[in-house]
C-alpha positions in Angstrom: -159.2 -12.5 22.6 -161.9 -11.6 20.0 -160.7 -7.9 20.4 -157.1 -8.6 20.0 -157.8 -10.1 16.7 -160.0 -7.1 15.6 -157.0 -4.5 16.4 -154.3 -7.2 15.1 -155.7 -8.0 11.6 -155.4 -4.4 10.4 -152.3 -3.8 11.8 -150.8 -6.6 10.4 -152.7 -5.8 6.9 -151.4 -2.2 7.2 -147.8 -3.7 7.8 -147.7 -5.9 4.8 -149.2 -3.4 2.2 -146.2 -0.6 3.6 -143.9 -3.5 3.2 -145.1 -4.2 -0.2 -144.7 -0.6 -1.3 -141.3 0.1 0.8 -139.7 -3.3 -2.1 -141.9 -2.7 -5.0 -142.5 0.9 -5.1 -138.6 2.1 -4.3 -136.4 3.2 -7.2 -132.8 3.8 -7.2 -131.3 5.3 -10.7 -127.4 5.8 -11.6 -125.3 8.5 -12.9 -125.4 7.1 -16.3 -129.3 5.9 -16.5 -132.5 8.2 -16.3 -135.3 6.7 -14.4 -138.5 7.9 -15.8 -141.7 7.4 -13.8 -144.8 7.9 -15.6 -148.2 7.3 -15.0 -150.3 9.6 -12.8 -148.9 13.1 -13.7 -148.9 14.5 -16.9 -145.1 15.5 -17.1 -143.5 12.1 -16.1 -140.6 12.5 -13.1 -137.1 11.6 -14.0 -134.5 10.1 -11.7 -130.9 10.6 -12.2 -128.4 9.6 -9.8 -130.6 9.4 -6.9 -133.7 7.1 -5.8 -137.5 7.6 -5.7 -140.8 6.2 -4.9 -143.7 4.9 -7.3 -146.8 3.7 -7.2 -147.4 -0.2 -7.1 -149.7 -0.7 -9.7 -150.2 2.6 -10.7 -147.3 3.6 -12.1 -144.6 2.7 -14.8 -140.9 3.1 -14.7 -138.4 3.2 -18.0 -135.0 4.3 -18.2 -132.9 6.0 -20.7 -129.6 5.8 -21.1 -127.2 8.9 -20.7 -123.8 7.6 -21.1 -121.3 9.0 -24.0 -122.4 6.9 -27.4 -119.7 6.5 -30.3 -121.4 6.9 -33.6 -119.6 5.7 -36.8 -120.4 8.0 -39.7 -117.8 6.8 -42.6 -119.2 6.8 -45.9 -119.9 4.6 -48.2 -119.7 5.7 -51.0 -117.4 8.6 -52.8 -118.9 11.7 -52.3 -117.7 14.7 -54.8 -116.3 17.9 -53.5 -116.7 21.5 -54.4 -113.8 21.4 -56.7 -115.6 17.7 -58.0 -113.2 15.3 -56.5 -114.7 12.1 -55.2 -113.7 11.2 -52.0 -114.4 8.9 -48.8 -114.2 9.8 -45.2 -114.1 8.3 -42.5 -115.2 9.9 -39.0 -116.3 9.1 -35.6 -119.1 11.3 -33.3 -119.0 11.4 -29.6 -122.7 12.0 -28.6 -125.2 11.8 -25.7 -128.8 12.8 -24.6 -129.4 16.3 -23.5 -130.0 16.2 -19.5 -132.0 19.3 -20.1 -135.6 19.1 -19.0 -136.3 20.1 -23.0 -133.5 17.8 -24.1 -135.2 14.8 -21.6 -138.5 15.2 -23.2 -137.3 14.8 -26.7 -134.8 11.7 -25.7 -137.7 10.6 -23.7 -139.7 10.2 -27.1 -137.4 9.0 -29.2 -135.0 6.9 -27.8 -136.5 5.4 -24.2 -135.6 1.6 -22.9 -132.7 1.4 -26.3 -129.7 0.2 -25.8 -127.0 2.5 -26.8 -125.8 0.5 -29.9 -129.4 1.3 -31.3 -129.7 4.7 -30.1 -125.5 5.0 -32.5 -127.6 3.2 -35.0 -130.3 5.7 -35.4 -127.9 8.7 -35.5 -125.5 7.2 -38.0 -127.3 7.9 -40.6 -128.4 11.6 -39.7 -124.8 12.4 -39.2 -123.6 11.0 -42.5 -126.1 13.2 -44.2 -125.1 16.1 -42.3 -121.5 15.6 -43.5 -121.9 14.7 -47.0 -123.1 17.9 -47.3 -120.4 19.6 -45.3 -118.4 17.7 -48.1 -120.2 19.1 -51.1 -119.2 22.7 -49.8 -115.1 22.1 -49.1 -112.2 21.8 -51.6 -109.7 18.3 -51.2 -107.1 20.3 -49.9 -109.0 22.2 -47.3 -111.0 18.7 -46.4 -107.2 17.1 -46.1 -105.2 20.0 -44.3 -107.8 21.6 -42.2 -109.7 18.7 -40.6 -110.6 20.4 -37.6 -112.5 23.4 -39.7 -114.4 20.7 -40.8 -115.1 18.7 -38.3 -116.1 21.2 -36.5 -118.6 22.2 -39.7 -119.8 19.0 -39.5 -121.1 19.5 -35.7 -122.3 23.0 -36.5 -124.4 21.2 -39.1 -125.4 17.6 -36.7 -126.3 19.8 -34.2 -129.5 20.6 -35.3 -131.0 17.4 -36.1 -129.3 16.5 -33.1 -131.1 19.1 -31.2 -134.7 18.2 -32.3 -133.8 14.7 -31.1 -132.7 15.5 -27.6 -129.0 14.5 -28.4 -126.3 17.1 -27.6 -122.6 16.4 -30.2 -119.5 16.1 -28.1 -116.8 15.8 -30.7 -116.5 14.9 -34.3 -112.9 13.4 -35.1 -112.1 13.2 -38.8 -109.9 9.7 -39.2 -109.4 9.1 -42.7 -109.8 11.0 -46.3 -109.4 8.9 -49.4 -109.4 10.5 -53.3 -111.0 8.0 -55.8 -107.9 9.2 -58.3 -104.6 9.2 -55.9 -104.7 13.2 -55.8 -103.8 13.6 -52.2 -100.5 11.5 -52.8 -99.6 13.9 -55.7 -100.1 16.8 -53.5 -98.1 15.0 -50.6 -95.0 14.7 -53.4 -95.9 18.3 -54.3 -95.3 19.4 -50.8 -92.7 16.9 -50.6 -90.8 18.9 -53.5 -91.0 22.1 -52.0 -90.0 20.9 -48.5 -86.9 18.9 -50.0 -85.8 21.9 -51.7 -86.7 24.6 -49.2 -84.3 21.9 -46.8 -81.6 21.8 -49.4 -81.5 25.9 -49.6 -81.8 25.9 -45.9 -78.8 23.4 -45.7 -76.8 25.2 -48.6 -76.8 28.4 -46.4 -76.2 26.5 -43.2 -73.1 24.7 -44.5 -71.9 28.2 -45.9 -72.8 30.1 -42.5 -71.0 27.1 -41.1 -67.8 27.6 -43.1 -67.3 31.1 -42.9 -67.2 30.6 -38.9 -65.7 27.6 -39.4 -62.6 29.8 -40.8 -62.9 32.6 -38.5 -62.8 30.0 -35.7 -59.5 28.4 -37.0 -58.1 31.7 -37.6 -58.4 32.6 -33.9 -57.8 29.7 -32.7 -54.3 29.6 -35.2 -53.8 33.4 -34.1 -54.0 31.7 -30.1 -52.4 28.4 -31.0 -49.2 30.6 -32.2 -49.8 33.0 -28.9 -50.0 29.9 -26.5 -46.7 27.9 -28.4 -44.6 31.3 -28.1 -45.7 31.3 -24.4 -45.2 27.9 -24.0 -41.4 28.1 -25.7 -40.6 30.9 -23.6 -41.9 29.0 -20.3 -39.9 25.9 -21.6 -36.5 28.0 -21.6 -36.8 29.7 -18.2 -37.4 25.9 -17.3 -35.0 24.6 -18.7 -32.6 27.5 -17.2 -34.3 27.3 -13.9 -33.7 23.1 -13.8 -29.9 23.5 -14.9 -29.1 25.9 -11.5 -31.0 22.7 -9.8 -29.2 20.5 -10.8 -26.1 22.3 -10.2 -26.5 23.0 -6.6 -27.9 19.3 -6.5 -24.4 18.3 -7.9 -22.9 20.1 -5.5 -24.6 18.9 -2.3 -24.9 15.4 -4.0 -20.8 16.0 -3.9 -20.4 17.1 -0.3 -23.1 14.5 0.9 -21.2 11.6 -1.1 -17.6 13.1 0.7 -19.4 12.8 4.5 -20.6 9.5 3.8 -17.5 8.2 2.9 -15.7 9.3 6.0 -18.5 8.2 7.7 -17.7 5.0 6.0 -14.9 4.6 7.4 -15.3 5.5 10.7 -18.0 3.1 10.9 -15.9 0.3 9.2 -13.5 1.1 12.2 -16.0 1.1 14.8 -17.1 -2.5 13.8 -13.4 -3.8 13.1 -12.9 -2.7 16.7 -16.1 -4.3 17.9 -15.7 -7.4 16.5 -12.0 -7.9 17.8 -13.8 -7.3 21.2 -16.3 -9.3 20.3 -14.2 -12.2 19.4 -12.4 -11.8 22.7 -15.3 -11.7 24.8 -16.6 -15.0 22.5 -13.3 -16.7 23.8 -13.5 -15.7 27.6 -17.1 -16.8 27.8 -16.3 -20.0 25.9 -13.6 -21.2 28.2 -15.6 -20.3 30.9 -18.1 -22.5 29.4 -15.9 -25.5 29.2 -15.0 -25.1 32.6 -18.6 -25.1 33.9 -18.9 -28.0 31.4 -16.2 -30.1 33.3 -17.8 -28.5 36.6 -20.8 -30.0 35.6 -19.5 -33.3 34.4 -17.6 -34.2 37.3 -20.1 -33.0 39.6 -22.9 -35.7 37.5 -20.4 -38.0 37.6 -19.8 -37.2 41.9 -23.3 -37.7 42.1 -23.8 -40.7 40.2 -21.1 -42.7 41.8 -22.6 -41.3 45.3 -26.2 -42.2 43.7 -25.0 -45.6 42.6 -23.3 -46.4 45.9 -25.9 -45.6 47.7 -28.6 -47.4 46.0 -26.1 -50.6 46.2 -25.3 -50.2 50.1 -29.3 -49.7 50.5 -30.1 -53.0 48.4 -27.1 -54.6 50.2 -28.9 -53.5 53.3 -32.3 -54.5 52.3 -31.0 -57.9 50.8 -28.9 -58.8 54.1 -32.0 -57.6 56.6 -34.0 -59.8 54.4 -31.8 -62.5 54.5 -31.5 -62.2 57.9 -35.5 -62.2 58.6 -35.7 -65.2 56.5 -32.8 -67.4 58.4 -34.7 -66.3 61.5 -38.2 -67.4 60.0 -36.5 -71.1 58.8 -34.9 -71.5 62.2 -38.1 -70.8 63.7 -40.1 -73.4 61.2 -37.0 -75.9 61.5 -37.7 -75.4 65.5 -41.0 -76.0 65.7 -40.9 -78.9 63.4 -37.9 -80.5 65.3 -40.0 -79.9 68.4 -42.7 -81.4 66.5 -41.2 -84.5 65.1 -39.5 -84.8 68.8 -43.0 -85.1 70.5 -43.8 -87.8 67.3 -40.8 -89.6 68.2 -40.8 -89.6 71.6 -44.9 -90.6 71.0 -43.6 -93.5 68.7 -40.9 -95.5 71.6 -38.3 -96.4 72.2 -38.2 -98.4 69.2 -37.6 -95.6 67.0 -35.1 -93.9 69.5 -32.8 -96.9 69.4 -33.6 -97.0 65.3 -31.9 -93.2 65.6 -29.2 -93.9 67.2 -28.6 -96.7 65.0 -28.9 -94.0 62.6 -26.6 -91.6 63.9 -23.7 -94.0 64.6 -24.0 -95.0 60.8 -23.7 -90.9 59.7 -21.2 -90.5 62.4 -19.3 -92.9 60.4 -20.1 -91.9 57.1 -18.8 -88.4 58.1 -15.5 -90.1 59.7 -15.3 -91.9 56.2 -15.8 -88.6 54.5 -13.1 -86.6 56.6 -10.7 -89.4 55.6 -11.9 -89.0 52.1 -10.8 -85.1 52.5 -7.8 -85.6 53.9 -6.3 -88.0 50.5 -7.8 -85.3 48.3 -4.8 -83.6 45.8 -4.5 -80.3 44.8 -6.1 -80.9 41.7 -9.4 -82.1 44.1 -9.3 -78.9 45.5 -9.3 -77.0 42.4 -12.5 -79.1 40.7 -14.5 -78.4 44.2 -13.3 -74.3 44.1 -14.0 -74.3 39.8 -17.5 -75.8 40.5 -18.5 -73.4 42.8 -17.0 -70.3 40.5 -20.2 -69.6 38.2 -22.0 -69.0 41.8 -19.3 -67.0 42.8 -18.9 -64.8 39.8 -23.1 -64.2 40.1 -22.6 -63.0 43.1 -20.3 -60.4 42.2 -22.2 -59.6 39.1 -25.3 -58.9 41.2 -24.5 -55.2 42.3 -23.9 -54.1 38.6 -27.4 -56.0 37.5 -29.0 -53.3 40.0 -27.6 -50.4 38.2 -30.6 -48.6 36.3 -29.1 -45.8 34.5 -25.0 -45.0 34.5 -22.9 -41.7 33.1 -19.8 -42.5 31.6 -17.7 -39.5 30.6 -14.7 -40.2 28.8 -11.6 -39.7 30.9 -9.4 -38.9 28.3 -6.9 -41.6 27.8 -7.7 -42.9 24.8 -10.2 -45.7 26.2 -13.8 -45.1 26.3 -15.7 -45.1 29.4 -18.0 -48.7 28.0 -14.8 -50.3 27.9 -14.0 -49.1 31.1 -17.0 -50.8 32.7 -16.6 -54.2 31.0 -12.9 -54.5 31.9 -13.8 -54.5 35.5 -15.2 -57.8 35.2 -11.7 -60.2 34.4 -10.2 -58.0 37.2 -13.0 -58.8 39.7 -12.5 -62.4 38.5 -9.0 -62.2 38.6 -9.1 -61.3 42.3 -11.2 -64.3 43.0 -8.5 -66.5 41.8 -5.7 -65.2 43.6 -7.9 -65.0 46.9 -9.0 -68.4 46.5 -5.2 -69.7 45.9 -4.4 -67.8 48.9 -7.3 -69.3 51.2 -6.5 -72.8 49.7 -3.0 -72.9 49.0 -3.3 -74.5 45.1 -1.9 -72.3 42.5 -5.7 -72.3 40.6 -3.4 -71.0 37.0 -1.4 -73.8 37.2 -3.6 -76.4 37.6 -6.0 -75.0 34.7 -2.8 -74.8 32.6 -2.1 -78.6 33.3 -4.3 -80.0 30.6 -3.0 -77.7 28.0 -0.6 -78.2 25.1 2.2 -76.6 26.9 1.9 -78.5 30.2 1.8 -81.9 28.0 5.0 -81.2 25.9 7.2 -79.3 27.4 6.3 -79.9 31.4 6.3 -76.7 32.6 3.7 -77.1 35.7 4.2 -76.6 39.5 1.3 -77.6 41.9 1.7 -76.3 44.8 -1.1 -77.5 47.8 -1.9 -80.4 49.7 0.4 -83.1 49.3 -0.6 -86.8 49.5 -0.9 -89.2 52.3 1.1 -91.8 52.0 0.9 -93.1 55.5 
């Protein structure tokens, strides 16, 4: 265990102390900064753009920055020219440090760890110097026309203070010139002059360049106007020629076509005359045909509803009278066995009761003797009330086959009455038949005795009876 620890204390002191140097000794510089590391070597070792190693503890890292630097360097004040004219400019300078290993070790002296607003500070006024006397040395209009000649005097001059500082002059941009007196505007409306009249000669001879083609334009294009209207008349008459044989030989076939449709006309106006006269007559045929189908049809409805009607009535007849019939046979049946019944109860009861019904049936034997006496006094008139009473049932009963009727066609047969009528006349004939078969069956004259009570019978007499006369016996 002791000899673990002996061989793990070094490695672990080795470890931390290459730790400490990997995060405190690495560097890394941009493209824009210089990383100087100074310390143990006489020439100190720059960094730009890449990374490095130092020395924990024994060496010292500062940076300069190489990035472009604006530098104002506008006057202040007016500064005279070479032709003694006070004026003030206003420029800016586009510098940076020299990346040269020369240039470094100027920068590195004069401008190391400043920002680059000090490092612009420092220059400005090395640079204004420089051009005030670039100034002293130009005339105001060369200073105002040819700004880039002295501009680039003014680098030509910078330069070499720049130089001994380790700075290196990108551009120099003259922005502004100002005359203490107004000069350069008097020299603008100088030029101004000149250009407005050099403009108005230049115009003078373009308008008179511009009239004389002008005229030589119009001339040809009168000289082609005249050419092109000749043409155009001539063109206009061989039209005009050519159009009038058109519309000759139009006329003409206008003519002959106008001819052929007429006689066309009128064989067409024919054709249909004729057609419709057949038409007509075929119209007629077909419509007496039609009626006669028509009546064909009716009188075959009317077959078949009489047949329809008859039938249905015989059927119900049929159906009514088997009913009828079942139902007499079911009462005789109950009337049987309750007579057979009430036999057994009387025949339980004694002879008591048996003598009590023959008692009984002597008594109806005479009330039924009484009653056939009764008959035989009755009148004519008798007759007729019982056969009247009996009449409502009577008429009913023949009313009863029409009540079954569900649907009836009448046609109209043509003689002036209408088929309704028809129908309802039936009934006072049906009734009419009645009386006279009753009359016959009875022997009373049924009319005269309902004409007895009336205002005819009473005053003037005029009644016959015929019937049952009275016994007198």
């Amino acid at each position: 265990m002791n000899r673990i620890m002996i061989y793990l204390i070094p490695a672990v002191i080795l470890t931390v102390s290459f730790l400490i140097f990997i995060f405190c000794g690495y560097v890394k510089a941009s493209p824009d900064v210089a990383i100087i590391i100074s310390g143990l070597k006489k020439t100190p070792k720059v960094l730009i753009g890449r990374a490095g190693f130092k020395l924990p503890f024994l060496e010292k890292v500062d940076h300069l920055h190489l990035g472009q630097i604006s530098v104002d360097i506008k006057t202040d004040t007016f500064i005279p020219t070479n032709d003694f004219i006070n004026v003030k400019v206003d420029a800016i300078a586009k510098v940076r440090v020299d990346t040269s290993p020369e240039g470094m070790l100027k920068a590195e002296r004069n401008f190391l760890n400043k920002r680059p607003e000090d490092i612009a500070l420092e220059l400005q006024d090395s640079l204004q110097g420089n051009m005030r006397e670039i100034i002293g040395t130009l005339d105001l209009k060369t200073i105002n026309t040819d700004r880039d000649s002295f501009s680039d005097q003014v680098m030509a001059k910078a330069s070499k203070d720049m130089e001994k500082l380790g700075i290196e002059i990108l551009s120099c941009n003259i922005q502004n010139v100002i005359d203490e007196n107004g000069l350069i505007n008097d020299l603008g409306m100088d030029n101004t002059s000149k250009i407005k009249k050099d403009a108005q000669i230049a115009k003078a001879e373009a308008d008179r360049d511009v009239a004389i083609a002008k005229a030589k334009a119009d001339k040809a294009a009168n000289d082609a106007r005249v050419d092109a209207e000749t043409q155009i008349a001539q063109r206009n008459n061989e039209l005009a020629i050519r159009q009038a044989e058109l519309k000759l030989e139009s006329d003409k076939k206008i003519a002959m076509a106008d001819a052929a449709y007429e006689i066309q006309k009128q064989e067409q106006e024919k054709s249909i005359q004729t057609a419709t006269v057949n038409a007509q007559i075929a119209k007629a045929e077909r419509e007496t045909e039609l009626r006669k189908k028509e009546v064909e049809v009716r009188e075959q409805e009317l077959a078949a509803t009489i047949e329809k009607q008859a039938d249905a009535n015989r059927y119900a007849s049929e159906q009514e009278a088997e009913a009828d019939l079942i139902r007499t046979r079911k009462e005789a049946e109950a009337k049987r066995y309750l007579a057979q019944m009430e036999a057994e109860a009387i025949e339980a009861k004694g002879k008591a009761e048996a003598e009590a019904i023959r008692q009984k049936g002597i008594a109806e034997a005479e009330a039924m003797e009484k009653k056939a006496e009764a008959y035989q006094k009755y009148n004519g008139a008798a007759m007729a009330e019982m056969m009247i009473k009996i009449m409502p049932q009577l008429a009913a009963e023949i009313a009863r086959p029409i009540s079954a009727i569900d649907k009836v066609t009448i046609y109209d047969s043509g003689n002036g009455e209408s088929g309704v009528s028809q129908v309802s006349g039936n009934m006072p004939v049906i009734m009419k038949q009645v009386f006279d078969t009753m009359s016959e069956a009875t022997g009373v004259d049924l009319k005269e005795i309902m004409k007895a009570n009336t205002y005819d019978a009473k005053v003037n007499k005029n009644i016959n009876v015929t019937g049952l006369e009275k016994d007198n016996s």
